[in-house]
N, C-alpha and C positions, 0 to 999 in steps of 0.2 A: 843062715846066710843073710847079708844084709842088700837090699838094692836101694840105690841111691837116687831120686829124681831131680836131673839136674836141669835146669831152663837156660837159654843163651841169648844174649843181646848182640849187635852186633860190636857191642865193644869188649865180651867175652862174657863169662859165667855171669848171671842177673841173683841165681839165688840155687839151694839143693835142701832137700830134703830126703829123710833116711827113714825107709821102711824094713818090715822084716819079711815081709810076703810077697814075694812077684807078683802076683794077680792083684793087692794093693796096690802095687806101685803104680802097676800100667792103669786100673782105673784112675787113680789123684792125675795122673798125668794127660788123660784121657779128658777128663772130667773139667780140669780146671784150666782154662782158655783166658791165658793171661794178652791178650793181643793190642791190649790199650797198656798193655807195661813195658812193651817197645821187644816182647819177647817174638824170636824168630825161629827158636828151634827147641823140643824138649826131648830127651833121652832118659832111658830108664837102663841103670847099667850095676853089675853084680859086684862083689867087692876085690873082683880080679881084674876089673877093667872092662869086662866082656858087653858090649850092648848087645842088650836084650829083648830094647824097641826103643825108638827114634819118631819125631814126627817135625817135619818141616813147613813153613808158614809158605805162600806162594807170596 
């Protein structure tokens, strides 16, 4: 199964990348703190749609 890490601007998707491991996923998501690239939101989600973690900027 594949999960996809997606990042959001507020003018919609900024960028995604495709893992094959959930526990990858959420660390690269975790890990890489885009907040100087105007990013506001990232989500780690399954290939059925499913979010399977979210993280939002204040």
């Amino acid at each position: 199964m594949a999960f996809t890490v997606i990042w959001y601007g507020r003018q919609g998707i900024i960028d995604k990348v495709i893992f094959d491991a959930e526990k990858v996923a959420k660390d690269h998501a975790i890990s890489t703190r885009r907040g100087d690239e105007g990013i506001i939101c990232v989500e780690v989600r399954k290939d059925n749609g499913t979010v399977v973690f979210s993280h939002a900027e204040n």
